[in-house]
C-alpha positions in Angstrom: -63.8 -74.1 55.3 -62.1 -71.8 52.1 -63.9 -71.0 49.3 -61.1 -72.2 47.1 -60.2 -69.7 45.0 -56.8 -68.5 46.2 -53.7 -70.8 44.0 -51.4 -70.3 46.9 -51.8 -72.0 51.0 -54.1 -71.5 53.2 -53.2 -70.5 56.7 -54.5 -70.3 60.1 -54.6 -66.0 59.5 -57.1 -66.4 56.2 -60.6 -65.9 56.6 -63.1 -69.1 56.3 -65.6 -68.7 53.6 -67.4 -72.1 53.5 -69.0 -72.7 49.9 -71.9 -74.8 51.7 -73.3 -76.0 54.9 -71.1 -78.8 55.9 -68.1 -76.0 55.9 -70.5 -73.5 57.5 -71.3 -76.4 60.2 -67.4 -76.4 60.6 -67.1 -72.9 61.2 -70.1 -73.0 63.8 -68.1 -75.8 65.6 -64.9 -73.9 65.6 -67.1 -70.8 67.2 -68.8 -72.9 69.7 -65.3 -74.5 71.2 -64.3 -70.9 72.3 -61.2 -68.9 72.6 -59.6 -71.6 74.8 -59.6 -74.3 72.8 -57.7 -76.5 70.1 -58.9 -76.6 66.8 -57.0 -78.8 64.3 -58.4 -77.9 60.7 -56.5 -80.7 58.2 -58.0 -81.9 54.7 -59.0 -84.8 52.5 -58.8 -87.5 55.7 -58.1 -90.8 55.6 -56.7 -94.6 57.0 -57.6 -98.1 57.1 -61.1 -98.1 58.7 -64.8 -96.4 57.8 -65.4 -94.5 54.6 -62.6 -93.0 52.9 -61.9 -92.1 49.3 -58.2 -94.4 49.6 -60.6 -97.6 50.6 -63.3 -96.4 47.6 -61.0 -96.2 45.2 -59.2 -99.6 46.4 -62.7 -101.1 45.8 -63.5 -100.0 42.7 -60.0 -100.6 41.3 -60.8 -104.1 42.0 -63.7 -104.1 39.9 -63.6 -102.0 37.0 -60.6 -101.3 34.5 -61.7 -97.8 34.4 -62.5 -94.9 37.1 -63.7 -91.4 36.4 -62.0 -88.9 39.0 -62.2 -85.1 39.1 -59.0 -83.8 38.5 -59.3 -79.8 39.0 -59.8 -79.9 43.2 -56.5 -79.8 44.7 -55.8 -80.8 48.6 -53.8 -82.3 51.1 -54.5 -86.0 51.5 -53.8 -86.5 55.0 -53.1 -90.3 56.6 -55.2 -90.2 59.8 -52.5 -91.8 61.8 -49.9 -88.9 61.5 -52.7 -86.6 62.2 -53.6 -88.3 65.1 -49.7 -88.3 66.2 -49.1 -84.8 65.4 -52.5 -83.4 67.3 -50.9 -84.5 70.7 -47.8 -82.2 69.3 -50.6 -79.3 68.8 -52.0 -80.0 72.8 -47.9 -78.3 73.4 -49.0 -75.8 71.9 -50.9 -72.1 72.7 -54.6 -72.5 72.5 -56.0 -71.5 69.0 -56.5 -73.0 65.2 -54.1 -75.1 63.5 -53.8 -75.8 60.1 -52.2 -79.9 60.0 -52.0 -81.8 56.6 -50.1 -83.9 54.7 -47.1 -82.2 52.8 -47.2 -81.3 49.4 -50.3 -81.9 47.3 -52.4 -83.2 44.6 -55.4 -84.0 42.3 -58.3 -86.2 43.2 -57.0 -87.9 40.2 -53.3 -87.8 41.0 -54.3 -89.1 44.4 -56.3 -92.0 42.6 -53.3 -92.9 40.0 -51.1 -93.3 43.3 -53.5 -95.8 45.0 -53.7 -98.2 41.9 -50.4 -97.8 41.7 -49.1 -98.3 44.8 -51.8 -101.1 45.1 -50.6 -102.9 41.7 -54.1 -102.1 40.4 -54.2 -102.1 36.5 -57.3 -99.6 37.0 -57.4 -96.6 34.8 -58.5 -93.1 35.9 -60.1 -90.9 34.0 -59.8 -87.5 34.5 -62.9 -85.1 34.9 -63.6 -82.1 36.0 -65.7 -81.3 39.2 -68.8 -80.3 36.5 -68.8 -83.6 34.8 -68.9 -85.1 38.4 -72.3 -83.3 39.0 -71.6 -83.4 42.7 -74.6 -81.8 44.8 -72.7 -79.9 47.6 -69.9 -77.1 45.9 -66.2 -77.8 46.6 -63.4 -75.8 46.1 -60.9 -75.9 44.0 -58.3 -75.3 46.0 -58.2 -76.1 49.5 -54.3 -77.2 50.3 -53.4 -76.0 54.3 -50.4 -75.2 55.8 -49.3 -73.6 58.9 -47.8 -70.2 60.0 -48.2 -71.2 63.7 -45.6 -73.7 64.3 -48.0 -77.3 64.0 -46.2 -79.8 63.6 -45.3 -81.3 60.0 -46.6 -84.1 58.3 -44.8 -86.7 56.0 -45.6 -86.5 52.6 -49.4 -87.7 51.3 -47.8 -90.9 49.6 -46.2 -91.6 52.8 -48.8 -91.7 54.6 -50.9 -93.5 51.2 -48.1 -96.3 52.0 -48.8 -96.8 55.6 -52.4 -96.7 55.1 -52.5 -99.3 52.0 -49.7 -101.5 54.3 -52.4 -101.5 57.5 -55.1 -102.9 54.8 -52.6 -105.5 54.4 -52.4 -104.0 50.4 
């Protein structure tokens, strides 16, 4: 949704510059719910179930002693259970956008070190940067939210990596 290159929060009052489609596609949806509508905007998603970078990184920290993670992307890593909890706070709220993500944040790689350890996962991490990684689609380097608006707060990322890792029975 941000381009990535400011070093400080972004909030509901910045202007989205997607770096790519999916963000554009995003942007698009935000335009097409209208004026009087919700719009939660949180970051770097995820729980017990589908395809997450928590449940990756559990899998491969099963299997190799080693992981290479990019480690110059910084975000919110938001448990999708307290996101779920605090959108029926936002539904109080005035219609508009919300910015609702885990407090404090990390690294991709800091976010990996956490899961192996909080796991008990001897797995290594390697750090890399986002060019090493090759990825296809452009990601910013920066993307941590927070909110001017009054959203509700969210417990800490490792909190919420706790829960998560205790619902997958970790």
């Amino acid at each position: 949704m941000f381009e990535g290159s400011k070093t400080e929060t972004y909030l509901e009052s910045d202007a989205p510059l997607p770096l790519g489609a999916y963000g554009r596609s995003k942007l698009h949806g935000e335009a097409a719910a209208g004026e009087r509508a919700w719009v939660v905007r949180s970051s770097w998603l995820f729980g017990p179930t589908s395809k997450n970078f928590v449940r990756t990184m559990l899998r491969l920290g099963a299997e190799l002693d080693e992981v290479a993670v990019v480690d110059d992307q910084r975000g919110c890593p938001t448990y999708v259970g307290h996101l779920a909890e605090a959108t029926r706070a936002v539904l109080e709220l005035p219609y508009g956008v919300y910015h609702v993500a885990a407090s404090d944040d990390c690294t991709w790689a800091e976010l990996a070190e956490a899961i192996f350890e909080e796991a008990g996962l001897d797995t290594r991490v390697r750090r890399i940067s986002s060019a090493e990684l090759g990825a296809r689609a452009p990601r910013p380097a920066y993307s941590v939210l927070r909110s001017e608006k009054g959203a509700p707060e969210l417990p800490h990322w490792r909190e919420g990596l706790r829960e998560c890792l205790s619902r997958l029975g970790v």
